[in-house]
Z-matrix of the N, CA and C atoms (Angstrom, degrees):
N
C 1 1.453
C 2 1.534 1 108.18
N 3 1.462 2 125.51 1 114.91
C 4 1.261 3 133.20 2 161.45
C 5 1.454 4 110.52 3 -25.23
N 6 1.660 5 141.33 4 112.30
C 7 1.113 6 114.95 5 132.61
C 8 1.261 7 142.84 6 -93.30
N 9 1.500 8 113.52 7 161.72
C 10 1.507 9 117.36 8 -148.63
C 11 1.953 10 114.47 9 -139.40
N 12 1.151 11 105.99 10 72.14
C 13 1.612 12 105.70 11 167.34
C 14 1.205 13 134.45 12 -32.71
N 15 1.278 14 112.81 13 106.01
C 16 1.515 15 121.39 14 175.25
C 17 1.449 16 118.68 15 -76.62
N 18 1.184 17 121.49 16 110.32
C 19 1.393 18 114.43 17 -178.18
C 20 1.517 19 105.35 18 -115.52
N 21 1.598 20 120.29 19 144.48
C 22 1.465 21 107.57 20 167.11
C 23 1.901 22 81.25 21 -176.61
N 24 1.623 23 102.47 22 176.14
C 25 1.185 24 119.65 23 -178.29
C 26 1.464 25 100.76 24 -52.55
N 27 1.265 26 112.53 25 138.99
C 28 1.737 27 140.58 26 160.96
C 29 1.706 28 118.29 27 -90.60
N 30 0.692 29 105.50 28 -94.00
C 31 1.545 30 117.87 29 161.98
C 32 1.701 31 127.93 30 -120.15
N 33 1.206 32 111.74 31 163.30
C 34 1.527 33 110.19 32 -178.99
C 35 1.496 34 106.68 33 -150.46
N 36 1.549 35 117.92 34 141.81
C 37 1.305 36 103.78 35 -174.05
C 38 1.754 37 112.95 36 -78.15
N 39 1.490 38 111.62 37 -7.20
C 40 1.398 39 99.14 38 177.85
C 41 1.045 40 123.50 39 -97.29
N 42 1.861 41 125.80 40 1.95
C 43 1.317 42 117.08 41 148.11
C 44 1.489 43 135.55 42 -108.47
N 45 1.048 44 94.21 43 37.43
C 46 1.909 45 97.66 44 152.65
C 47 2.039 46 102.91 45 65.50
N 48 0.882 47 127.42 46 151.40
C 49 0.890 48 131.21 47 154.59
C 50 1.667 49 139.56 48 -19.36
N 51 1.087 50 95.28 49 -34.18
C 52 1.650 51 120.93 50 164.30
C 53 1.445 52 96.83 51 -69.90
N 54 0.890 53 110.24 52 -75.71
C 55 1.680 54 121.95 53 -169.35
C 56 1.472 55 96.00 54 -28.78
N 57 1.516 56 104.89 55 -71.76
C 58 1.816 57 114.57 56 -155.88
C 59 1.647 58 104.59 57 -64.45
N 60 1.213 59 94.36 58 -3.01
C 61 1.772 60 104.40 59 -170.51
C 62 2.170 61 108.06 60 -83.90
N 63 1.184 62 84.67 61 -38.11
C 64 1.518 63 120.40 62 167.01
C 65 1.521 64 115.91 63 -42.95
N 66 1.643 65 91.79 64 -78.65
C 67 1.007 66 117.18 65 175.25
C 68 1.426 67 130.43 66 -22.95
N 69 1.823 68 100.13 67 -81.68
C 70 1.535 69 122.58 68 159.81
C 71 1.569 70 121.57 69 -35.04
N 72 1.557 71 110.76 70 -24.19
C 73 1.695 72 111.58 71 -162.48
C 74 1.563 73 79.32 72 -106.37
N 75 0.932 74 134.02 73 -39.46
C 76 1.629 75 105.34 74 173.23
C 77 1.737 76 118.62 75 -76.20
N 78 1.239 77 109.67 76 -15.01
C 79 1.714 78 96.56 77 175.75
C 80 1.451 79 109.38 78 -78.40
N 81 1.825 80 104.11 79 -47.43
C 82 1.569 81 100.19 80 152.98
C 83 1.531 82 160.70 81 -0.01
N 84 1.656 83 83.80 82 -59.78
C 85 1.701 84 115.71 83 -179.16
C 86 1.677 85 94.32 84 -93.90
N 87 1.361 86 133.23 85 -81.09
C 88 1.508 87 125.06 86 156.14
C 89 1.410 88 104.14 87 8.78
N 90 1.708 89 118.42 88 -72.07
C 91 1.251 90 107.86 89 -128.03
C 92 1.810 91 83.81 90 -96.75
N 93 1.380 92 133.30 91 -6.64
C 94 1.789 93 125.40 92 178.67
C 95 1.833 94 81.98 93 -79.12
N 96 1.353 95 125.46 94 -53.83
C 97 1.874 96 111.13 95 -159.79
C 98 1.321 97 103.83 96 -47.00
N 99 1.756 98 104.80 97 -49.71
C 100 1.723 99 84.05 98 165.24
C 101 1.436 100 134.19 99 -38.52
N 102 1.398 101 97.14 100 -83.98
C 103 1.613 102 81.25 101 167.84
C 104 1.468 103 149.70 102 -32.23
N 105 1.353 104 97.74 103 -19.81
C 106 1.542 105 93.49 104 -173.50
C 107 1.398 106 116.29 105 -98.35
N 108 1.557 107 95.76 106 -24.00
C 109 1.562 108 112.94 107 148.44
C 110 1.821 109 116.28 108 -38.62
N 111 1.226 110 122.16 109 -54.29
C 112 1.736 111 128.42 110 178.76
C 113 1.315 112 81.42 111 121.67
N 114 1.142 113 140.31 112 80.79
C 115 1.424 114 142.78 113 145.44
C 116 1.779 115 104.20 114 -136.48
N 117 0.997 116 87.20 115 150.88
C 118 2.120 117 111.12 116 171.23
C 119 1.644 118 93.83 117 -78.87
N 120 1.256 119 135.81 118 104.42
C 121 1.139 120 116.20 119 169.89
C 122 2.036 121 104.82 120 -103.67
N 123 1.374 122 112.44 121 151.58
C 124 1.396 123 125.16 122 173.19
C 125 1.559 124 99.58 123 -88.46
N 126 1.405 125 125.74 124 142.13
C 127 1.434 126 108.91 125 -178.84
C 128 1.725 127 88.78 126 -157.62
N 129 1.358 128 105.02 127 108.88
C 130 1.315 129 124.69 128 -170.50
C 131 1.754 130 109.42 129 -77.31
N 132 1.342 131 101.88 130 -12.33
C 133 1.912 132 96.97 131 160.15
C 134 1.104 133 118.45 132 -65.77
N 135 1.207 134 130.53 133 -32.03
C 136 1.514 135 127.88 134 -170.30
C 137 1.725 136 94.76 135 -76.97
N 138 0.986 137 156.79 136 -2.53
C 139 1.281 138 143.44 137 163.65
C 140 1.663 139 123.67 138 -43.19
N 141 1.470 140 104.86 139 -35.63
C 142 1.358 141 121.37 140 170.39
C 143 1.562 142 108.85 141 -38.25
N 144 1.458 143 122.69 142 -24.29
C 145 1.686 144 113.13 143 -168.06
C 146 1.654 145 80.37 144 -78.39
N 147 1.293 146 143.47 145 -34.46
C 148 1.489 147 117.51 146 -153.08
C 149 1.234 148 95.83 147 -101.95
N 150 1.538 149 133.71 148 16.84
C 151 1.375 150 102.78 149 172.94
C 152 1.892 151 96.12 150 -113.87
N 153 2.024 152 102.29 151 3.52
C 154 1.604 153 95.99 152 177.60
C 155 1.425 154 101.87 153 -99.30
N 156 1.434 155 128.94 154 -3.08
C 157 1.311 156 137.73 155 133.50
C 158 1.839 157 152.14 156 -37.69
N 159 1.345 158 111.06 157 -22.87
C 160 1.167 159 140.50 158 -175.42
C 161 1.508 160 108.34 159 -55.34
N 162 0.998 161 142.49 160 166.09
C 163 1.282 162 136.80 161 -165.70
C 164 1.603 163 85.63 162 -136.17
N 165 1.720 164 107.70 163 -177.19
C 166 1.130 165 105.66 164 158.49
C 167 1.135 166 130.06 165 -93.12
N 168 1.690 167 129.69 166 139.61
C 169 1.406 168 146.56 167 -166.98
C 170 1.413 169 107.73 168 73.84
N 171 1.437 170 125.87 169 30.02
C 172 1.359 171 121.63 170 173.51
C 173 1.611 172 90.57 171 -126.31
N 174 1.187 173 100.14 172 158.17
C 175 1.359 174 120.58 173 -171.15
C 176 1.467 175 115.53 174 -158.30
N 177 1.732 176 110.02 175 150.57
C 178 1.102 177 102.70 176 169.92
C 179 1.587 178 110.51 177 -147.57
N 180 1.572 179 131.99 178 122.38
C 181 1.166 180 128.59 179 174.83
C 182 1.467 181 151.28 180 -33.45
N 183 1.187 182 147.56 181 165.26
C 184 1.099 183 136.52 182 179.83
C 185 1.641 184 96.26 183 -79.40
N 186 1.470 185 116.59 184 -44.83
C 187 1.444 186 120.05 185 177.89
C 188 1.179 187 125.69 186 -66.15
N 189 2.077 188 115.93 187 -20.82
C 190 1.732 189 114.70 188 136.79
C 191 1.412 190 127.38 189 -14.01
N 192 1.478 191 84.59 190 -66.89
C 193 1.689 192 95.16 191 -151.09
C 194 1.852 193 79.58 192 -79.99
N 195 0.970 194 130.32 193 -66.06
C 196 1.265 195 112.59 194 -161.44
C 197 1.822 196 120.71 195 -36.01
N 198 1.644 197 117.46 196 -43.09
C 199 0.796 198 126.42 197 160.75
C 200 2.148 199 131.61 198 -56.02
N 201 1.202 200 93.25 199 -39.32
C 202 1.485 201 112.40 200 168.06
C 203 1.877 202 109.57 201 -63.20
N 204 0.880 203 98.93 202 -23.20
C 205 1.887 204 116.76 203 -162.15
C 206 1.519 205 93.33 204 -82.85
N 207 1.217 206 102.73 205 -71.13
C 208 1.642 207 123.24 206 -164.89
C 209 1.532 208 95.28 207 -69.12
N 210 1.377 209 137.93 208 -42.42
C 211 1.564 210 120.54 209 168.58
C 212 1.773 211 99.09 210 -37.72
N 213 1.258 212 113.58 211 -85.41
C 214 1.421 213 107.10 212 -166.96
C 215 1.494 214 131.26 213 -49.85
N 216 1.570 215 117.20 214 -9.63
C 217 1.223 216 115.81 215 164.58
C 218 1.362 217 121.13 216 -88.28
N 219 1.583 218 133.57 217 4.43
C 220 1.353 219 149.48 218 164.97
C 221 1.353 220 105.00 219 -72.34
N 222 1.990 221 113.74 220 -30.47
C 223 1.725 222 104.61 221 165.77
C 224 1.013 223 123.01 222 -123.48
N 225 1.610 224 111.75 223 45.94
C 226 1.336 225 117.42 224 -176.60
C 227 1.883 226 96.26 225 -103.78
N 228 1.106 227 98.70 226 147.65
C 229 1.558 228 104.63 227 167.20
C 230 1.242 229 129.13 228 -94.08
N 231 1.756 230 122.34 229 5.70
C 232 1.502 231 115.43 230 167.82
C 233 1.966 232 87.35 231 -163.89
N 234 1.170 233 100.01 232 157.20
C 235 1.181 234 117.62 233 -174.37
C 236 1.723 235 104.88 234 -108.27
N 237 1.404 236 126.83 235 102.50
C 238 1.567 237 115.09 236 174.05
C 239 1.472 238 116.10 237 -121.04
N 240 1.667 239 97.44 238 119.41
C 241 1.427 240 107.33 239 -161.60
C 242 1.566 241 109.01 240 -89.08
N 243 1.108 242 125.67 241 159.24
C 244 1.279 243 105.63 242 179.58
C 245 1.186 244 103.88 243 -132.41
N 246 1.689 245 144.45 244 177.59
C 247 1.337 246 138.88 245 -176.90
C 248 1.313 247 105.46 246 -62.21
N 249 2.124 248 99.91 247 152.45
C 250 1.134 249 124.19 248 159.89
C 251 1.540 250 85.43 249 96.30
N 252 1.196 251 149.83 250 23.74
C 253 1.046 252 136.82 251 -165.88
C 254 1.438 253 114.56 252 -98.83
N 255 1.556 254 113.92 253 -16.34
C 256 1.528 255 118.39 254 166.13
C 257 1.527 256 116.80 255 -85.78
N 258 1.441 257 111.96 256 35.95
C 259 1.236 258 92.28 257 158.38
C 260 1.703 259 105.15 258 -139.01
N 261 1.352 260 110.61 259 32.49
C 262 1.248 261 112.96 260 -177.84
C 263 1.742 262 89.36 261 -130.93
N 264 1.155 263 92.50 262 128.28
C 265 1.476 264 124.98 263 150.87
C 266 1.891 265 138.84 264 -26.08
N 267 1.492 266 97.98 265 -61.60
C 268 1.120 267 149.65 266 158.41
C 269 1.822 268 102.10 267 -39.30
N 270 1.368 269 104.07 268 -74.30
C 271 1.392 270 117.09 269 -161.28
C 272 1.634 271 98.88 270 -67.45
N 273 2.035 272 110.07 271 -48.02
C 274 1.186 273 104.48 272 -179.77
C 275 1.394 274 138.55 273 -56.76
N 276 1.735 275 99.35 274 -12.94
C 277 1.582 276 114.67 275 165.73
C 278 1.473 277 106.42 276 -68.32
N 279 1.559 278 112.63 277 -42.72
C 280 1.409 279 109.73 278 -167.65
C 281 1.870 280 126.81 279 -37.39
N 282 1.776 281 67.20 280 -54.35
C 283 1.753 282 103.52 281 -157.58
C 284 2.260 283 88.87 282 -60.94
N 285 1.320 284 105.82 283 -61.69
C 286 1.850 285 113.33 284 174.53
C 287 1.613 286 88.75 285 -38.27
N 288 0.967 287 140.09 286 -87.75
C 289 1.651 288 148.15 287 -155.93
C 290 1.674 289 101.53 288 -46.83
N 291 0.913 290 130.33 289 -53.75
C 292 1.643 291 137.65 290 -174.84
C 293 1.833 292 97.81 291 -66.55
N 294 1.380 293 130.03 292 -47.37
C 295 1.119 294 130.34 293 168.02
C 296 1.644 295 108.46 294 -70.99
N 297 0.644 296 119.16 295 -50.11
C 298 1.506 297 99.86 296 175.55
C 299 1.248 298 106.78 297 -59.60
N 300 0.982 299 121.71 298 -75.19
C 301 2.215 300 108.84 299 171.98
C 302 0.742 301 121.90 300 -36.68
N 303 1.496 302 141.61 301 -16.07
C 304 0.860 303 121.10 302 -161.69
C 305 1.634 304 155.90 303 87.61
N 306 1.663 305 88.24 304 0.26
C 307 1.314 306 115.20 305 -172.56
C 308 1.560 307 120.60 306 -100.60
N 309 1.416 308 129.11 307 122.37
C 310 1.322 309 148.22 308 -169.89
C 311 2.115 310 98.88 309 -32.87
N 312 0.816 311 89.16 310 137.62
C 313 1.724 312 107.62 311 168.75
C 314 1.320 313 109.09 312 -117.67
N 315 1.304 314 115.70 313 119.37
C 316 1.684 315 116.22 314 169.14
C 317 1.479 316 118.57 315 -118.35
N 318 0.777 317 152.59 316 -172.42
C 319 1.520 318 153.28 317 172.30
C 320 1.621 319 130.43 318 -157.78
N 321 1.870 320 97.79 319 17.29
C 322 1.849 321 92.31 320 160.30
C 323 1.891 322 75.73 321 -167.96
N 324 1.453 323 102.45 322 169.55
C 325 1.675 324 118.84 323 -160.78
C 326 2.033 325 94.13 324 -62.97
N 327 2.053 326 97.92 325 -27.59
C 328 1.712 327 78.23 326 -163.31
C 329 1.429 328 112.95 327 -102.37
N 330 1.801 329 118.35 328 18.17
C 331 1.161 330 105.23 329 157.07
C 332 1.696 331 89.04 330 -98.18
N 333 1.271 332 155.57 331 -3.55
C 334 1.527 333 129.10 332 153.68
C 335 1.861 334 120.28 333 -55.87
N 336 1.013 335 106.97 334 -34.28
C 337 1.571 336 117.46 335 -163.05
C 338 1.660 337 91.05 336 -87.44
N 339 1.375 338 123.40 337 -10.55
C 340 1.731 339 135.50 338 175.58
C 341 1.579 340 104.17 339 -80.00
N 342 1.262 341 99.08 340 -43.86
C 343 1.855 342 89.86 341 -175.03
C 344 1.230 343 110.69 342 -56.82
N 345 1.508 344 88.99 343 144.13
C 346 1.675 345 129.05 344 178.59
C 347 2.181 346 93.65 345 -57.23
N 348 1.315 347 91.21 346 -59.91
C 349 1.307 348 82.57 347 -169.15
C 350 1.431 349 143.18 348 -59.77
N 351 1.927 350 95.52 349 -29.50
C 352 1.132 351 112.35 350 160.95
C 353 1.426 352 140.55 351 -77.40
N 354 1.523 353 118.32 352 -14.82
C 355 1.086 354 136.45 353 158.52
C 356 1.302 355 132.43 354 -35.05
C-alpha cells in the first residue's frame, strides 16, 4: 500500500479556535479521500488524542510532534499537501524534507492517483 503524507495547516494563532477547529476537519477529510482512494494515508490531525492523553507532569513539545511527524514522512512515499499550506511553518518544513528525499509532492488526490510511481 502506497504511503501518503497529508500535510496542511494545523493550527494558527490568527484563527482562534474555530479556525484550528477547521483546519483539522479539512486535513481529516483530505486525509479519509485518501484512504478511500487505496492509499495508507499519515494524517498528523489525529495527534490531538496524545496531547488529550498526557498525564500529569508529562509533556510533549510542539518540536515533538514536529519531530514525531517528520520521522514518518522519511517513509512515506508521496507527500500530499493540501490548501493553506503556505502559511504554516510546519508544512514548510514538510514540503524542504520531502525535497530533500526525494519524495514526490502533490497537491490535490488527482495529481496523486497521476503518479508514475503510484500507478
Amino acid at each position: 500500500m502506497i504511503r501518503v503524507y497529508v500535510a496542511g495547516l494545523y493550527g494558527h494563532t490568527n484563527t482562534g479556535i474555530i479556525g484550528n477547529l477547521n483546519n483539522m476537519r479539512e486535513g481529516m477529510r483530505a486525509s479519509l479521500e485518501v484512504l478511500l482512494k487505496g492509499y495508507a494515508p499519515f494524517v498528523p490531525w489525529f495527534d490531538y488524542h496524545f496531547q488529550l492523553m498526557l498525564r500529569d507532569k508529562e509533556n510533549l513539545t510542539v518540536e515533538d510532534y514536529y519531530n514525531y511527524s517528520l520521522a514518518w514522512l522519511e517513509v512515506s512515499d508521496v507527500l500530499f499537501v493540501i490548501s493553506n499550506h503556505d502559511k504554516s511553518v510546519g508544512v514548510n518544513r514538510e514540503i524542504e524534507k520531502a525535497k530533500e528525499l526525494g519524495i514526490p509532492i502533490v497537491y490535490s488526490i488527482k495529481e496523486l492517483e497521476e503518479l508514475e510511481c503510484v500507478s
